[in-house]
N, C-alpha and C positions, 0 to 999 in steps of 0.2 A: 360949573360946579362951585361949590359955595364953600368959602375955607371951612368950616367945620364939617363939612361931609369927607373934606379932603382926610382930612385929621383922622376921621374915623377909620375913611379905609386902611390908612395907614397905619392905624393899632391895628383892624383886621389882620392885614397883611401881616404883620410881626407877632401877630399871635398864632398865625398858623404854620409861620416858620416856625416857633420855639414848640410847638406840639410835633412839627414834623422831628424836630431834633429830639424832644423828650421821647417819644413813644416807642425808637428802634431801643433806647436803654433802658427803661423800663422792661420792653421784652425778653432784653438779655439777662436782665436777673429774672425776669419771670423763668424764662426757659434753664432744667435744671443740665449741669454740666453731663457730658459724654463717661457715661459710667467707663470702667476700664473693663477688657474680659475678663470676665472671672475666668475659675478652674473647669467649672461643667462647660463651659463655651468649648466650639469645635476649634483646635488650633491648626494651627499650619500643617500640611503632610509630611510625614518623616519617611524617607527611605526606608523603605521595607528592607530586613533583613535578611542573605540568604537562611533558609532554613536545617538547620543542622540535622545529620544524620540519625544522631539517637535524640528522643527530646528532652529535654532537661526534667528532672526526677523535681515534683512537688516540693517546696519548702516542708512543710506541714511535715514530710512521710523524712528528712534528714533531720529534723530536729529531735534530739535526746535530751533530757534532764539531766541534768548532773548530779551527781552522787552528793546525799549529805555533807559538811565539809567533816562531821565527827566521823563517818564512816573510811574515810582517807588514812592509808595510811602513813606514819610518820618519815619511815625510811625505809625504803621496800629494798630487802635484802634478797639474795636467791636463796631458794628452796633448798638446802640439803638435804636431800635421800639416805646419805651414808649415815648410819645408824652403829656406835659402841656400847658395847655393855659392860664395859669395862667396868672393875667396882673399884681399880688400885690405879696410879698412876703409871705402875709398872707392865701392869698388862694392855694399858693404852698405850703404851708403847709400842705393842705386837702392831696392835689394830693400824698407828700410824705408819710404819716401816714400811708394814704391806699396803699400804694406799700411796705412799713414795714409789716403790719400785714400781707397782701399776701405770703410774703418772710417768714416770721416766724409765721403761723398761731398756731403752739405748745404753741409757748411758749405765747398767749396772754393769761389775766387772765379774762374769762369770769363772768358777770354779776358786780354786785355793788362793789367794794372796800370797805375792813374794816376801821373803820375809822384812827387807824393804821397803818403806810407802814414800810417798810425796809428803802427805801429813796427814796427822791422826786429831779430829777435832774432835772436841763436846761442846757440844748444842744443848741449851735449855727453852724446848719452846712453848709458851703462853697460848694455849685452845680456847678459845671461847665459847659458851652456851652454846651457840648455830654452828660453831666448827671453824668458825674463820680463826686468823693465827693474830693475836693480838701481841706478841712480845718474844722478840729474838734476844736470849741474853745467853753470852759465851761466858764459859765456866772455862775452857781450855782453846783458846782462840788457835787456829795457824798463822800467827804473826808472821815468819820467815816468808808467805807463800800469797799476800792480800788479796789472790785474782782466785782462789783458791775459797777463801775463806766469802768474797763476794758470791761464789756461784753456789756455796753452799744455803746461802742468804735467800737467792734469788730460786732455786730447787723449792726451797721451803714454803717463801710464798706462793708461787705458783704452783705446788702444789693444792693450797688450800681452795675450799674449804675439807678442811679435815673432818671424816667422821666426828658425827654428835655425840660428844659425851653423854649419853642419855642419863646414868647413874652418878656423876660428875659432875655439878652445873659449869665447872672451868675446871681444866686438870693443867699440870704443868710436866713435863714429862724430861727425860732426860735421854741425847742420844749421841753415840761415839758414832764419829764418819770416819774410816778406812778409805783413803782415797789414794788411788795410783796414780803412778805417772802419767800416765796416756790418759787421763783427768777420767776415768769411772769408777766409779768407788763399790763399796758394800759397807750396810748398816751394821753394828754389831751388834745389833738386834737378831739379824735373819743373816751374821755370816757362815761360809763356808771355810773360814779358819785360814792359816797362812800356813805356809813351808816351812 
């Protein structure tokens, strides 16, 4: 063989090595990369769930609107029913006496009073529009007696809400407690008088 034939094969030779090494990379950009699953693709099996006894109630059929926010309202107070028609402060007095002793029928002290009390108070108390008691103010406190004068306190609010001064928009009323020893008292609104 003749040196330049040698020559030749030997670029042959090295030209189809560098095609054998170009052509696997070439392909690999040619060929586009392994998409990922998507969402519609089947995924893996999930354990079935046991299935529950009742079946669960449609979204759709639990969903509610919510009420406008103007339709809301501000401070939802309760309902009083008890209705006064009182037109004087004085006669709201009846109406409140008899809605006390209704609320606390126990603790009233039936028949005459001794001539004797534990202590004799005045209450002024503040009714508001709905009937609830907005304002305890003593005119004639039972100082000597403070456990006395707390459960008069605590009577009053829990009795409210007081009848609606319908005729009234706020009354203020005025009332003497008679109270006994044995701690039950009478209004002197609706007493039965003393010995």
């Amino acid at each position: 063989m003749k040196r330049s034939q040698i020559h030749c094969l030997s670029i042959g030779l090295m030209l189809v090595c560098l095609t054998a090494c170009v052509s696997p990379m070439r392909k690999a950009q040619k060929t586009p990369a392994p998409s990922l699953p998507t969402k519609t693709e089947p995924q893996e099996p999930v354990e079935a769930k046991p299935k529950s006894v009742n079946p669960p109630i449609p979204v759709e059929q639990t969903r509610v609107a919510p009420p406008p926010l103007a339709d809301k309202p501000v401070a939802a107070e309760p309902v009083n029913v008890l209705r006064s028609l009182a037109r004087t402060p004085k006669e709201y007095r009846i109406d409140a006496a008899k809605h006390i002793y209704q609320k606390f029928p126990n603790q009233i002290y039936s028949g005459k009073l001794p001539p004797l009390l534990k202590a004799v108070a005045v209450l002024d108390v503040v009714i508001g529009p709905n009937g609830q008691v907005q304002e305890l103010i003593w005119a004639r406190p039972p100082s000597h007696v403070p456990e006395v004068m707390h459960a008069i306190e605590n009577i009053v609010r829990q009795a409210g809400p007081f009848p609606v001064p319908v005729n009234l928009r706020k009354v203020i009323y005025t009332e003497t407690w008679l109270w006994h020893s044995t701690n039950r008292f009478q209004l002197d609104t609706l007493t039965e008088g003393q010995h």
